[in-house]
C-alpha positions as CSV (number, residue, x, y, z in Angstrom):
1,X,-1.9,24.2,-0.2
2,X,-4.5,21.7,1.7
3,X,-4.8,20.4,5.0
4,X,-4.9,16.9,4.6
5,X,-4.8,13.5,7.2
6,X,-3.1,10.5,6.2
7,X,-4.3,7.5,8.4
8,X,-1.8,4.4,8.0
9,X,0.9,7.7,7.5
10,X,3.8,6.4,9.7
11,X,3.0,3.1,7.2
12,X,4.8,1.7,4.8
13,X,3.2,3.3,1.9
14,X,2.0,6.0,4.3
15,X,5.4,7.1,5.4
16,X,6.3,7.8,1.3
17,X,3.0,9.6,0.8
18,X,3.3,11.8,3.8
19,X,6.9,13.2,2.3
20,X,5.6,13.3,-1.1
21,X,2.6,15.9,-0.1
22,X,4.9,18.0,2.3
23,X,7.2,18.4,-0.8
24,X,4.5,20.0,-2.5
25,X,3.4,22.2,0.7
26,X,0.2,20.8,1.7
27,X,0.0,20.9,5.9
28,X,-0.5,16.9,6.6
29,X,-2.0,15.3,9.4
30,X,-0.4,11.9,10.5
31,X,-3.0,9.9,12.3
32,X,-1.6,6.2,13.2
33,X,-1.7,3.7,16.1
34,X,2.5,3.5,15.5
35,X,4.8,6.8,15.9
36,X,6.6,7.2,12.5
37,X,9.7,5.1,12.0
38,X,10.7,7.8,9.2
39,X,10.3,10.8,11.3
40,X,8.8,13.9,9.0
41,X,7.9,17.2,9.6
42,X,4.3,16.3,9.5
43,X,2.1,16.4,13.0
44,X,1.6,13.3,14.3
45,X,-1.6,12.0,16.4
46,X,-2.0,8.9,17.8
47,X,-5.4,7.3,16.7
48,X,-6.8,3.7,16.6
49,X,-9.4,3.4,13.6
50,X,-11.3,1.0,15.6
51,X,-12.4,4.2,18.0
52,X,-14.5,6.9,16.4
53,X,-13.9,8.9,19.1
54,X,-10.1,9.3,18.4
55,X,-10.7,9.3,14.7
56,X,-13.0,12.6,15.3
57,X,-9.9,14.1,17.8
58,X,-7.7,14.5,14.6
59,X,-10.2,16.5,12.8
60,X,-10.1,20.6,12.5
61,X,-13.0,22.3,10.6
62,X,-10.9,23.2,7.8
63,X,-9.5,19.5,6.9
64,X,-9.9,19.5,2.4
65,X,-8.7,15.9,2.1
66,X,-8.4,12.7,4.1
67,X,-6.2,9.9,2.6
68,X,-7.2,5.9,4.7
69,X,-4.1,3.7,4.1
70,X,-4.5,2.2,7.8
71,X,-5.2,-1.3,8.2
72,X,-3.9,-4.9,7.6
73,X,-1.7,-4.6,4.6
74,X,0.3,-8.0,5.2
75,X,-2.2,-10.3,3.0
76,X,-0.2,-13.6,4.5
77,X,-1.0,-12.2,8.3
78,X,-4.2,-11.0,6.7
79,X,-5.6,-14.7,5.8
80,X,-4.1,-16.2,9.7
81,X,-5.9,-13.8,11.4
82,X,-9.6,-12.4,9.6
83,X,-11.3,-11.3,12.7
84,X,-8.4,-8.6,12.7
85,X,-8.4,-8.2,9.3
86,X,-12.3,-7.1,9.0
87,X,-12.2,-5.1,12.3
88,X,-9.4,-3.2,11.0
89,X,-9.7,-3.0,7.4
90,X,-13.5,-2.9,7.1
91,X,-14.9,-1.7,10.0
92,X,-12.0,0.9,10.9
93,X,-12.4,2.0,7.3
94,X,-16.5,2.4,8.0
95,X,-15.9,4.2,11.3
96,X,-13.4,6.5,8.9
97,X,-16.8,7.4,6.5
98,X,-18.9,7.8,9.7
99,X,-16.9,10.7,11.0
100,X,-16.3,12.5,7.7
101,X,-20.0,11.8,6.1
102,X,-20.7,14.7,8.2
103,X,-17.3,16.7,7.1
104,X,-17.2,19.4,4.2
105,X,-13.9,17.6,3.1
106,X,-13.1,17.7,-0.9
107,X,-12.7,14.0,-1.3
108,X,-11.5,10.8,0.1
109,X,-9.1,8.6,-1.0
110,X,-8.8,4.9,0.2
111,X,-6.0,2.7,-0.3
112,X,-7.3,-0.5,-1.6
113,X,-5.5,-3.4,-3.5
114,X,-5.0,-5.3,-6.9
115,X,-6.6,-8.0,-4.8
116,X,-10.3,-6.5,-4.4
117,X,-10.0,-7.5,-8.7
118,X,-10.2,-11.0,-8.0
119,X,-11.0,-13.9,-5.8
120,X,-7.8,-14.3,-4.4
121,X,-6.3,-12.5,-1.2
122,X,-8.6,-14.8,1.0
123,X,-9.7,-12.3,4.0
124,X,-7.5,-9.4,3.0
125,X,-8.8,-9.3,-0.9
126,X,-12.5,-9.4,0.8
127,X,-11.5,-6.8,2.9
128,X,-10.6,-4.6,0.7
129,X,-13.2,-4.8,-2.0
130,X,-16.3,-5.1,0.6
131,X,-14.6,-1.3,1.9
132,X,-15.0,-0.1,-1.8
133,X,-18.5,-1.5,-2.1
134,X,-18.9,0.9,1.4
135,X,-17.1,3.7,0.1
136,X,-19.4,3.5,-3.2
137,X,-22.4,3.5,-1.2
138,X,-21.5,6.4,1.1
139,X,-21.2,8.5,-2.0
140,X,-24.7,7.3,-3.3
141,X,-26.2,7.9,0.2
142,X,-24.4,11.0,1.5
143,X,-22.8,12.2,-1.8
144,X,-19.1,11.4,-0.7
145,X,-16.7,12.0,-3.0
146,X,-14.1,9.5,-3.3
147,X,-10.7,8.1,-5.5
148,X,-10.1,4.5,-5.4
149,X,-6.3,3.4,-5.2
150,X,-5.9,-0.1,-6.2
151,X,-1.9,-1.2,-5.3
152,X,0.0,-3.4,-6.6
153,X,3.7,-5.0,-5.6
154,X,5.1,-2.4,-3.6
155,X,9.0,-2.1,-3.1
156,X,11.2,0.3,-1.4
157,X,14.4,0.2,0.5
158,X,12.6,0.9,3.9
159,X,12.3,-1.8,6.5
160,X,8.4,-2.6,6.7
161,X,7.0,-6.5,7.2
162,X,4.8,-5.8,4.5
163,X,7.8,-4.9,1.7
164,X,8.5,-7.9,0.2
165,X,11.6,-7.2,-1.9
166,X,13.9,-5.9,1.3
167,X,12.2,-8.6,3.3
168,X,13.6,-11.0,0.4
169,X,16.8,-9.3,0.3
170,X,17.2,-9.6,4.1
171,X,17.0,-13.4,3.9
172,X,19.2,-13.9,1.1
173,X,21.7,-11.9,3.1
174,X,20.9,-13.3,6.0
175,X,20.3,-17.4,5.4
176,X,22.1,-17.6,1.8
177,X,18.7,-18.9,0.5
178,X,14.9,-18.3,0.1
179,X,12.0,-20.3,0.0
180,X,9.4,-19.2,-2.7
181,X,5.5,-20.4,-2.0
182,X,5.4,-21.0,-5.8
183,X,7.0,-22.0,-9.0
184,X,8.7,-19.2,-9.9
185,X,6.5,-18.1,-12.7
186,X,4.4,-15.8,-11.0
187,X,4.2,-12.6,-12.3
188,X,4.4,-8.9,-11.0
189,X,4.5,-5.7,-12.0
190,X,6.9,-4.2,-9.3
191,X,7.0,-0.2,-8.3
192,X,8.6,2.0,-5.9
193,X,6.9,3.3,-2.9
194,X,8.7,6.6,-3.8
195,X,6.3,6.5,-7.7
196,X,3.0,5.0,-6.1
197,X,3.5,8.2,-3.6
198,X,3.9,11.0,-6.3
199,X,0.9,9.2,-8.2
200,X,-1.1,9.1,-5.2
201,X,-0.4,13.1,-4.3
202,X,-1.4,13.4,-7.8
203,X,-5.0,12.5,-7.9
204,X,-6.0,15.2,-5.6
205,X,-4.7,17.8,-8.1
206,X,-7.2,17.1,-10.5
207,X,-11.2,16.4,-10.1
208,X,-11.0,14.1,-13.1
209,X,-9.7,11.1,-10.5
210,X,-13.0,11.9,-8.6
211,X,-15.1,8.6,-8.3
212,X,-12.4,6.8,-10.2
213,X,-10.6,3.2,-9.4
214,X,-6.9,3.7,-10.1
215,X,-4.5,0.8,-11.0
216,X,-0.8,1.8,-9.0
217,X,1.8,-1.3,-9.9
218,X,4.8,-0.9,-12.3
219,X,5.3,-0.8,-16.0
220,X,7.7,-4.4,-16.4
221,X,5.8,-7.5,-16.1
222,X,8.5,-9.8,-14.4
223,X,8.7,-13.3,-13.1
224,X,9.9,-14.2,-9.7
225,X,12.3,-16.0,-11.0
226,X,13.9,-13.6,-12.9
227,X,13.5,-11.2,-9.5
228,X,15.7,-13.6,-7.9
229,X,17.9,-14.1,-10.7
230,X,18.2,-10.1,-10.7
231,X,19.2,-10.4,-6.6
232,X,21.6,-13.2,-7.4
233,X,23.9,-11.0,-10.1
234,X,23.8,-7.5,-8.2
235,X,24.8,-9.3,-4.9
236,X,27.1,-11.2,-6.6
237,X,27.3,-14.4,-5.4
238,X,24.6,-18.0,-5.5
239,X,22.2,-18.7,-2.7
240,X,19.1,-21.2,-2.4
241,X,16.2,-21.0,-4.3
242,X,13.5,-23.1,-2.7
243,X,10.4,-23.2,-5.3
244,X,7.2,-24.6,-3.6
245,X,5.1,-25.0,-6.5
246,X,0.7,-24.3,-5.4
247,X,1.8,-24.7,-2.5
248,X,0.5,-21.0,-1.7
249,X,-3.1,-20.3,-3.4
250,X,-4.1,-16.7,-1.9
251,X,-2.0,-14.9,-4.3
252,X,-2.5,-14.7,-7.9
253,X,-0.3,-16.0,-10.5
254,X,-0.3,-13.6,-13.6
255,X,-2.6,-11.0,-13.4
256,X,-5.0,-9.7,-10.5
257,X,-8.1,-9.3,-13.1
258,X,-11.3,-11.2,-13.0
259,X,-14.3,-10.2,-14.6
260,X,-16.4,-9.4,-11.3
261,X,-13.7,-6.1,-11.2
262,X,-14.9,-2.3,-11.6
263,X,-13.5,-1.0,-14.6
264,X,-9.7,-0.1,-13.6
265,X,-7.8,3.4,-14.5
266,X,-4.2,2.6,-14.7
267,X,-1.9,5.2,-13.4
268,X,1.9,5.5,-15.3
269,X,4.4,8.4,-14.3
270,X,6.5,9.9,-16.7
271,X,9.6,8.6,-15.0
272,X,10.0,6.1,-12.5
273,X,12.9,4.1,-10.7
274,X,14.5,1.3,-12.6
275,X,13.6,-2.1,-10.3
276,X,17.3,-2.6,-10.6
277,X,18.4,0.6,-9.3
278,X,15.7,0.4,-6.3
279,X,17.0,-3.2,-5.4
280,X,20.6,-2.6,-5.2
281,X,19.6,0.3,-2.7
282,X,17.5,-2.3,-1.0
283,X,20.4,-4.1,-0.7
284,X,22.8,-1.2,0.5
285,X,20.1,-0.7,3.2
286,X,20.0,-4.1,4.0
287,X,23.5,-4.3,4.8
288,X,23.5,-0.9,6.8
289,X,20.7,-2.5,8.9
290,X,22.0,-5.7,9.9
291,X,26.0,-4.0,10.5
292,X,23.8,-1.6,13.5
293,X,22.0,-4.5,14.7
């Protein structure tokens, strides 16, 4: 058992990875500028990562690990709106490293993206890979120990602006069509919050993740199109498809790589859920949603 904070917890990702380390009977910490939308039996402290001073009220003496998934983690409000994006995801991640350089804590573990592998992600994928290049140098300077978690296209059933599967289901359902900033080739490795979470809890179990950059996405390379075409038969019936080919050139096309990236680690679980099954609950929720609205 560990006592651990999760910043970003009552997050999209954060709100999967705060169950999935309860389950195992670690004592967790939420700290978030938003109360949990998922409640949990986890304590929750309000904290802004842009104040040190709150960052260092969550803290006990006996605090083993310290998980930073807080931040901008909507690329496409990410590239409107950089002077957000680097207070938040760079600076909030530095004020993070200033309170706990001077913390016994086991390790940290920061929740990056596939888009610090390329030069894509405008503002957001510079975000994330100039907070690496911090975390690296923290360790050099004040031996830091640190995991790197590099996600990729996150899914769940949960209603979060940065989940872009229910968010697609939603307007299907919703407008009987979808407009795609692309051709419909692009290509994503999809994976359940739920899997991403269970890896995540993992790398703390084991010291051979220490100072390691770890690849989360799914094991199916899919094309959009065949995403939608996937939507189209479990729902049923035909909507829209809107394909606006280049039109949208901050996301990558087929594969986040470039050869500027540290050498990658790529985490698989022995079982995961199928992207069919984990769309047609997206879709069940979806429904339930918009029949309470």
């Amino acid at each position: 058992m560990n006592n651990i904070i999760v910043f970003g917890g009552a997050g999209f990702i954060g709100s999967y990875l705060t169950e999935e380390l309860l389950s195992r009977g670690h004592n967790v910490i939420v700290a978030d500028i938003h109360s949990p939308k998922y409640p949990n039996v986890a304590k929750f402290v309000s904290c802004d990562i842009n104040s040190i001073e709150q960052i260092n009220s969550v803290f006990s003496d006996d605090i083993d690990y310290v998980y930073n998934l807080a931040g901008f983690a909507n690329l496409d409000e990410a590239v409107s709106n950089p002077l957000d994006t680097i207070r938040l995801n760079i600076m909030g991640n530095v004020n993070i490293l200033e309170v706990i350089k001077e913390k016994k804590i086991k390790r940290y573990i920061y929740g990056s993206s596939a888009y610090a592998m390329n030069d894509k992600g405008s503002f957001y994928g510079i975000s994330k890979l100039s907070s690496e290049k911090i975390i690296k140098e923290y360790k050099i300077k004040y031996g830091l120990a640190y995991s790197i978690l590099r996600y990729g296209s996150i899914y769940s059933e949960r209603n979060f602006d940065n989940n872009y599967i229910y968010n697609l289901v939603r307007e299907i359902i919703l407008q009987k069509s979808i407009a795609n900033s692309g051709d419909g080739e692009e290509v994503r490795e999809y994976i359940h919050a739920s899997d991403v979470a269970r890896m995540a809890a993992d790398v703390i179990d084991s010291e051979k993740y220490e100072g390691q950059y770890l690849i989360l996405t799914g094991v199916e390379r899919m094309k959009r199109a065949e995403l939608f075409e996937m939507i189209k038969e479990i729902l049923g019936h035909n909507f829209e498809i809107q394909l606006k080919a280049d039109e949208n050139t901050n996301h990558y096309k087929y594969s986040p790589y470039a050869l500027q990236a540290n050498m990658s680690r790529k985490l698989v679980g022995n079982t995961y859920i199928d992207i069919g099954q984990g769309i047609l609950e997206c879709i069940k929720n979806v429904y339930k949603e918009i029949e309470s609205e």
